[in-house]
C-alpha positions in Angstrom: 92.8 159.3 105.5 91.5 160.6 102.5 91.1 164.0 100.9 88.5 165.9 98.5 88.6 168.7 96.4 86.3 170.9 94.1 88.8 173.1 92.0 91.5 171.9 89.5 93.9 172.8 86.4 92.7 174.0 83.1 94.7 171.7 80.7 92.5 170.5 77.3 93.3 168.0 75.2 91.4 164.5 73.8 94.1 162.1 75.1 95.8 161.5 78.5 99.6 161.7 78.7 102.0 159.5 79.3 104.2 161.3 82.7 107.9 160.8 82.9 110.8 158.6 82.4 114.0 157.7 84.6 117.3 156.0 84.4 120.3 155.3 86.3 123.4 153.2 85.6 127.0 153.5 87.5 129.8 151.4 87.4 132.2 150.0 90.0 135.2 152.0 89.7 137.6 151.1 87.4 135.0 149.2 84.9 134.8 150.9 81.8 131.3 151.3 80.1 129.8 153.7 78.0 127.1 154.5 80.5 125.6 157.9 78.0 125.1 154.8 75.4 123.7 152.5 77.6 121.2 155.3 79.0 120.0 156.9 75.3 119.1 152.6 74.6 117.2 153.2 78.4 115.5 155.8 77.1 114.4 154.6 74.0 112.4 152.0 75.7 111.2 154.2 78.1 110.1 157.0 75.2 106.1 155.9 75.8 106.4 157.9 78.9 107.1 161.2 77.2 107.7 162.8 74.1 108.2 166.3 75.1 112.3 166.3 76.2 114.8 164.4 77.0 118.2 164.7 78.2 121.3 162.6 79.7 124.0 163.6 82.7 127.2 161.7 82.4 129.4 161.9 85.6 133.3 161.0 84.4 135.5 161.4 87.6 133.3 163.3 89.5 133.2 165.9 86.9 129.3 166.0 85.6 128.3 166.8 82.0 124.8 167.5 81.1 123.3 167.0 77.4 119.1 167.8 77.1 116.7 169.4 74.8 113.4 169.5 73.3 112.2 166.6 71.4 112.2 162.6 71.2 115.1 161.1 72.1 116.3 160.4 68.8 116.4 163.8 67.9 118.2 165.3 71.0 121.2 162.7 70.8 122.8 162.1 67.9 126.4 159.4 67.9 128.2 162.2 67.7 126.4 163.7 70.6 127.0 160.3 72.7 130.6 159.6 71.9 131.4 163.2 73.1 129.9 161.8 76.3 132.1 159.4 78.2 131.2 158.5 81.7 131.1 155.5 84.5 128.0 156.8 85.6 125.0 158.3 84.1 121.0 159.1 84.7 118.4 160.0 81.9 115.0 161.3 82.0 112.2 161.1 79.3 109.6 164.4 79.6 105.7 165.0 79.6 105.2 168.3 81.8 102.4 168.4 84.6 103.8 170.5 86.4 105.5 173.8 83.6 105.5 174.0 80.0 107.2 172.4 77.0 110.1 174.5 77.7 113.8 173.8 77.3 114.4 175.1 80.4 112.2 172.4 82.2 113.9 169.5 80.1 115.7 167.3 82.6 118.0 165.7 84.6 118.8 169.0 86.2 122.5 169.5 86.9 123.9 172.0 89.0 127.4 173.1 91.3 127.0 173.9 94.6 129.2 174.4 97.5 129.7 170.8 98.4 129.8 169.6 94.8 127.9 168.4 92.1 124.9 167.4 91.7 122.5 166.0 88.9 118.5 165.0 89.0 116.1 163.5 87.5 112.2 163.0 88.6 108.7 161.3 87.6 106.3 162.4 89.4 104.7 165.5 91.1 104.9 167.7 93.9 102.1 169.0 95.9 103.9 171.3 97.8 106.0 172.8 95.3 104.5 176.0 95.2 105.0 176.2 98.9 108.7 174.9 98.6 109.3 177.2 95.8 108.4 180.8 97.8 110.4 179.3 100.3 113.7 179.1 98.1 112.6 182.6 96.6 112.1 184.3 99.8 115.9 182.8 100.6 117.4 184.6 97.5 117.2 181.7 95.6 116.5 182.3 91.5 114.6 179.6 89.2 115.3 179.4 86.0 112.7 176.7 84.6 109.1 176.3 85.7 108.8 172.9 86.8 108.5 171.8 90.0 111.8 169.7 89.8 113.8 172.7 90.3 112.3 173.0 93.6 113.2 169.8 94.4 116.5 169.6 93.6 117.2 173.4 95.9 115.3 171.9 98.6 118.1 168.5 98.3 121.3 171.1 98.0 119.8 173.0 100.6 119.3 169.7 102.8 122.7 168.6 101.9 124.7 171.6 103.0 123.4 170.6 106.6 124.3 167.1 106.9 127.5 164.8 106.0 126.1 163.0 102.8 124.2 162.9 99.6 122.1 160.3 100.8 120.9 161.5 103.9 119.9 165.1 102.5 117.9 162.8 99.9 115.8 161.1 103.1 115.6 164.8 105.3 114.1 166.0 101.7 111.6 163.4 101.9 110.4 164.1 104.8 110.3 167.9 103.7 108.1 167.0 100.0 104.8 166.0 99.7 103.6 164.0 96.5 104.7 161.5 93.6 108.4 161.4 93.0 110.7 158.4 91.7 114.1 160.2 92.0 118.0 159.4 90.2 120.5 161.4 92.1 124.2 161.5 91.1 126.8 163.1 92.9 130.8 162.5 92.0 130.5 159.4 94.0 127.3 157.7 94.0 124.4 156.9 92.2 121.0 157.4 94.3 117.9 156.4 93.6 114.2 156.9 95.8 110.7 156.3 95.7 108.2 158.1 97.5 106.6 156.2 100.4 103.4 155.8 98.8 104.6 154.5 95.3 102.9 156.2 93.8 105.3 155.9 90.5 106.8 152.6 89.4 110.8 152.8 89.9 112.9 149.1 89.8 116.5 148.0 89.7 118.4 145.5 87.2 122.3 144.6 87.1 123.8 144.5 83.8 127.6 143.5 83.7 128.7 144.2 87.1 126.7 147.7 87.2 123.4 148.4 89.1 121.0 150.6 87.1 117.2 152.1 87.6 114.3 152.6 85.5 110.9 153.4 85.9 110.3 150.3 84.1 111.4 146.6 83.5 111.2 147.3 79.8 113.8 149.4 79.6 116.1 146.7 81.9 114.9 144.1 78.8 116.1 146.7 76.5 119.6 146.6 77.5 119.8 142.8 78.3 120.0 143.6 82.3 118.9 141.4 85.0 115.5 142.3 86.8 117.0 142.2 90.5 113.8 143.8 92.3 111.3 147.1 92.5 112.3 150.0 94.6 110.7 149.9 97.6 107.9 152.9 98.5 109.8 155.4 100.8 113.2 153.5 100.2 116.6 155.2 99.3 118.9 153.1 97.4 122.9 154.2 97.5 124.8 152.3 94.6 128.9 153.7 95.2 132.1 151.8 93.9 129.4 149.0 92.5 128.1 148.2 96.2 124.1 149.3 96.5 122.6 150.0 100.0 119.7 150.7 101.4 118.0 152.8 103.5 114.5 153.9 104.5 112.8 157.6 105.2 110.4 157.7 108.9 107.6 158.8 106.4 104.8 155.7 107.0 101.7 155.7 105.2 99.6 153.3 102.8 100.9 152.5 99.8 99.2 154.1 96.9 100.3 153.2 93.5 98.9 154.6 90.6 96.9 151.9 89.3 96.4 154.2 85.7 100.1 152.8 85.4 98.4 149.2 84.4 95.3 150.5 82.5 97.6 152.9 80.0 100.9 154.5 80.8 103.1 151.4 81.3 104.4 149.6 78.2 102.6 146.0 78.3 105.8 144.0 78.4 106.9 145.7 81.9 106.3 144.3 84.8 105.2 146.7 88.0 105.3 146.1 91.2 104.8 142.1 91.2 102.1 142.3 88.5 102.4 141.8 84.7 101.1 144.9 83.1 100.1 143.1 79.8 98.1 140.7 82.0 96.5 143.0 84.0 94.8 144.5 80.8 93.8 141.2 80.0 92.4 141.0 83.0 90.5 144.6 83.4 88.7 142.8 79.9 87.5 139.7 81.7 85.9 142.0 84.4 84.3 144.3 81.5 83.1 141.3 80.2 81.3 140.6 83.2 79.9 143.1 84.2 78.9 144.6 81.2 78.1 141.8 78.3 76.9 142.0 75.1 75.7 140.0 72.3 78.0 140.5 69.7 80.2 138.9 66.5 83.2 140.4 67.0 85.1 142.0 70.2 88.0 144.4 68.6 90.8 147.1 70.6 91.8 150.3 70.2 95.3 150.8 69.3 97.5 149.9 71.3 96.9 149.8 75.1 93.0 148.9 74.3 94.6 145.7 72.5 94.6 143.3 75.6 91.9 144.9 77.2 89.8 143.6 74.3 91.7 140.1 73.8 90.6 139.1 77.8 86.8 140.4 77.3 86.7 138.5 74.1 88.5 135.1 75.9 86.1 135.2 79.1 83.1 136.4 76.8 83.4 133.7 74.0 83.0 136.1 71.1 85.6 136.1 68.4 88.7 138.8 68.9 89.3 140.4 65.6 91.5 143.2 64.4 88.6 145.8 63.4 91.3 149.2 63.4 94.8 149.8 61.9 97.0 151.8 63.2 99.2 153.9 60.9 102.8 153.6 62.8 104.5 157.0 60.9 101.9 159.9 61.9 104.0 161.6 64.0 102.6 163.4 67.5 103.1 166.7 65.8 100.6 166.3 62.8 99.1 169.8 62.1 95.6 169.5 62.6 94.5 173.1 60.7 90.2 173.4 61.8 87.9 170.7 62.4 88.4 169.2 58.7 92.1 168.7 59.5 90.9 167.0 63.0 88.6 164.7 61.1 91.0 163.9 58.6 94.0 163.4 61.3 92.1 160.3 63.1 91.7 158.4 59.8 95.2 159.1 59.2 96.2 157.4 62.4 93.6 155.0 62.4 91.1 153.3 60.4 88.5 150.6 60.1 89.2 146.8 58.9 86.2 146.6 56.8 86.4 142.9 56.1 86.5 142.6 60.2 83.7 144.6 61.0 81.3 144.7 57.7 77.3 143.4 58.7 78.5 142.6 62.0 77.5 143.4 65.9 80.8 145.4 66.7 82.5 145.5 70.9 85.2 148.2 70.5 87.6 147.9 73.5 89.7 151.0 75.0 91.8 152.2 78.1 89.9 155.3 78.6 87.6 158.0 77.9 88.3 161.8 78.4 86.7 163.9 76.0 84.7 161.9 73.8 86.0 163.4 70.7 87.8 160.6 69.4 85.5 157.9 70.8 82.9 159.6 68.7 85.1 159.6 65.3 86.0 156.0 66.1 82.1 154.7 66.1 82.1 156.6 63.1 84.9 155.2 60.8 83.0 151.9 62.0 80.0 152.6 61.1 81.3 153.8 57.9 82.6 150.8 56.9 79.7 148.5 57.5 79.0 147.5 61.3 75.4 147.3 62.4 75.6 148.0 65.9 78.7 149.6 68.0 79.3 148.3 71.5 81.8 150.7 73.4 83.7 149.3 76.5 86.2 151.2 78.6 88.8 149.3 80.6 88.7 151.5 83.3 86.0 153.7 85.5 85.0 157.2 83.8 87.5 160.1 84.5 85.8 162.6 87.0 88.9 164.0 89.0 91.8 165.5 88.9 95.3 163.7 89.3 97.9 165.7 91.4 100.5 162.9 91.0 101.9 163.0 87.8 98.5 162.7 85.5 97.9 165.3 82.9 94.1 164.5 83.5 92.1 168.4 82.4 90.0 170.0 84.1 86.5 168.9 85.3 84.5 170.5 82.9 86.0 168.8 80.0 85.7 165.9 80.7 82.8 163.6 78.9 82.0 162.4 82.4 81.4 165.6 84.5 77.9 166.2 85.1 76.8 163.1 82.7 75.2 160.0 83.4 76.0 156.7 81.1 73.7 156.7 79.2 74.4 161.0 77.9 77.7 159.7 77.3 76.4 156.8 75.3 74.6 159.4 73.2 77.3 161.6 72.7 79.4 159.3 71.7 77.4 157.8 69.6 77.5 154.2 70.5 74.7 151.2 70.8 75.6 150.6 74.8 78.4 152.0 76.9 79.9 150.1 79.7 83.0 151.3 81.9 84.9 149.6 84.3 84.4 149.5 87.6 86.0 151.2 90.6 85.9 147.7 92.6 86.8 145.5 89.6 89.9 147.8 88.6 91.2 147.4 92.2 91.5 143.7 91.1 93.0 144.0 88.0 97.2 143.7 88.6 97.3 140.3 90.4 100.5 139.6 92.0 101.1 143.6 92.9 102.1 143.9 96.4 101.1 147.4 96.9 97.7 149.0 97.3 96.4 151.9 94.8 95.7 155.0 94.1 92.4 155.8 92.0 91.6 159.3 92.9 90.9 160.5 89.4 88.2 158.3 89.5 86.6 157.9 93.2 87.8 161.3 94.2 89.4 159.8 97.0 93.0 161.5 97.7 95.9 159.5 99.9 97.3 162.8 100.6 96.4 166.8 101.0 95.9 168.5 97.4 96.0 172.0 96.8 92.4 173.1 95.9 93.3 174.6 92.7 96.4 173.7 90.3 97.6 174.8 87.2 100.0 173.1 84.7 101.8 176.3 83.7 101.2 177.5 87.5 105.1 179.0 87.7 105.2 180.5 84.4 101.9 182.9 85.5 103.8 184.4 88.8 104.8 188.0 88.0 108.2 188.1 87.1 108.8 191.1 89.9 107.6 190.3 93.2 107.8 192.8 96.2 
């Protein structure tokens, strides 16, 4: 079944976020490894998927040790940070917030003591029922202390657990109890859990590196430590990894599988692997169907920086027209460039990127991206091209226009701002200031990942929901509540 809404989050910004990052390693006992090391190199690969926090939980004889802040990861851990941090077992996380603020309080993994023992978790995705869960545990005398809708989560797994005989099982009777995207790493003083929500909606997979079993939301990060790619997570499957023996098991919940198929377009890094499907070569392939459905005479097809790259590279290989590199991207501007006024803005995109004249001088011009949300940059883009000599500017867009809401784990604003709302193709053309505009379409992206063994989610673009979403959702929803309620 599918759902529909009219009402949705106010969040504005040019450029969609990446959403978050997850990583679990444990060692049989008796091995020792450096597993806070071995997650901060985890993390590192897994950085693309947020840039906001990050933080690791070592667990060293059952006793659990939590390190997390603000920032990249190389700013929250230093060596000395890490050496301070021994463990057999650890889980990391990687932060962009839908759901809260930038907030040190809402860094992750979450670590807490409760009556049964310890507990420490971290999550990608989104909850749809958070706010619900959260009056819940406030009506219970429970207290938050962060505004994400993890915290929720992990209550609603201690309160779960302090009913049945096992860390796992309270992990599948929460499942059945949350509603929305979640890739889970649980550790407790004896195990290392991870989960996957039964629609899969988030990619979540499991390597072996040296006799241990680790997690990560993507292959990339396996690659990065040298581990062995053993298989993905299965959607609605709970894997237990204790005294380096990993089990399975499976929650009730059955529905369609729903991945996010965004996951192939942008967030994933293009040497991962999701789900059966090459993400680099599904790029590649979301360009051959761009360049069939919407072609072009042209001299030279070039990609935006960096996830427009291979997008570009197939349209120009199924099109016959020359790929070229027509923008450089300057690899030190970091995220937090101050932007003072629209000067600064203006100034900022050149900074970050700017035109290959020799590529693009006299000549007919495709320029290949992932995605269009406000238009802004788009628009400065044509510019620095036309600026340095094309004649015409041919826009492409490797996937369908953005005219939804994403409840999953998307930091996708609100309607209004987005270029597409209200616009035909040819406005946006205008606006942007292009020669022709062609996106992607809804049936052609469904295409796109060949191999995957899981069907999609596109919601942000058809509408079309796998699940019940609120009508109305805020990213800073918690931190609004009135601090007294009655």
């Amino acid at each position: 079944m599918k759902y529909r809404i009219q009402k949705h989050s106010k969040t504005p910004f040019d450029k969609l976020h990446e959403e978050c990052g997850v990583f679990g390693i444990a060692a049989p006992d008796g091995k020792e490894i450096s597993a806070a090391h071995e997650a901060y190199v985890a993390l590192f690969a897994l950085q693309h998927r947020g840039q906001e926090a990050a933080g690791i939980a070592v667990n060293k004889n059952g006793v659990i040790r939590c390190h997390k802040d603000t920032g990249l990861v190389s700013k929250v851990f230093s060596q000395e940070t890490l050496d301070s941090m021994p463990g057999q077992m650890a889980i990391g996380h990687v932060r962009y917030s839908t759901t809260g603020g930038a907030l040190r309080e809402n860094a992750q993994p979450i670590a807490i003591t409760h009556v049964k023992g310890n507990l420490a978790v971290a999550h990608n995705g989104n909850l749809v029922n958070a706010g619900k869960l959260r009056r819940e545990i406030e009506l219970a005398g429970g207290i938050f202390r962060s505004s994400s809708d993890t915290e929720a989560l992990v209550y609603t797994i201690v309160r779960e657990r302090l009913k049945c005989g096992s860390i796992e099982e309270a992990v599948l009777r929460t499942m059945g109890v949350i509603e929305g995207a979640y890739c889970l790493v649980v550790m407790s003083p004896r195990k290392l859990i991870a989960a996957r929500d039964p629609h899969g909606f988030r990619p979540l997979c499991i390597g072996r590196l040296d006799g241990c079993y680790v997690f990560a939301s993507e292959t990339c990060a396996l690659d990065a430590l040298g581990a062995e790619f053993v298989r993905d997570v299965e959607p609605g499957e709970v894997c237990v990894v204790e005294d380096g023996v990993l089990r399975s098991l499976h929650c009730e919940k059955k529905c369609k599988t729903s991945a996010c198929v965004f996951e192939y377009i942008y967030f994933a890094r293009p040497d991962s692997v999701i789900d059966g499907a090459s993400v680099e070569l599904a790029r590649q392939e979301a360009g051959k169907y761009l360049s069939i459905e919407h072609p072009v005479g042209a001299d030279v097809v070039i990609g935006v920086p960096d996830s427009g790259i291979p997008a570009a590279i197939g349209y120009a290989k199924y099109s016959g027209i020359p790929y070229g590199v027509g923008l450089i991207k300057n690899r030190y501007i970091a995220r937090t460039f101050i932007q003072p006024g629209q000067e600064g803005r203006e100034r900022s995109v050149r900074l970050k990127l700017n035109a290959l004249r020799t590529a693009v001088d006299g000549k007919r011009v495709i320029m290949v991206d992932d995605s269009i949300v406000r238009g802004t940059t788009c628009a400065r883009l044509v510019k620095l091209l036309r600026d340095a000599g094309a004649k015409e500017v041919h826009m492409r867009i490797s996937a369908p226009p953005f005219r939804h809401p994403c409840f999953f784990g998307t930091d996708i604003p609100e309607r209004s701002q987005l270029l597409a709302h209200g616009r035909t193709v040819e406005e946006m053309r205008r606006i942007i200031g292009v020669d022709s505009l062609g996106f992607l379409s809804i049936e052609a992206t469904r295409k796109i990942a060949v191999g995957c063994r899981l069907g999609f989610c596109d919601a942000c673009f058809s509408g079309d929901y796998p699940v019940p979403v609120p009508e109305q959702t805020a990213k800073n929803v918690f931190e609004n509540e009135l601090p007294d309620k009655k």
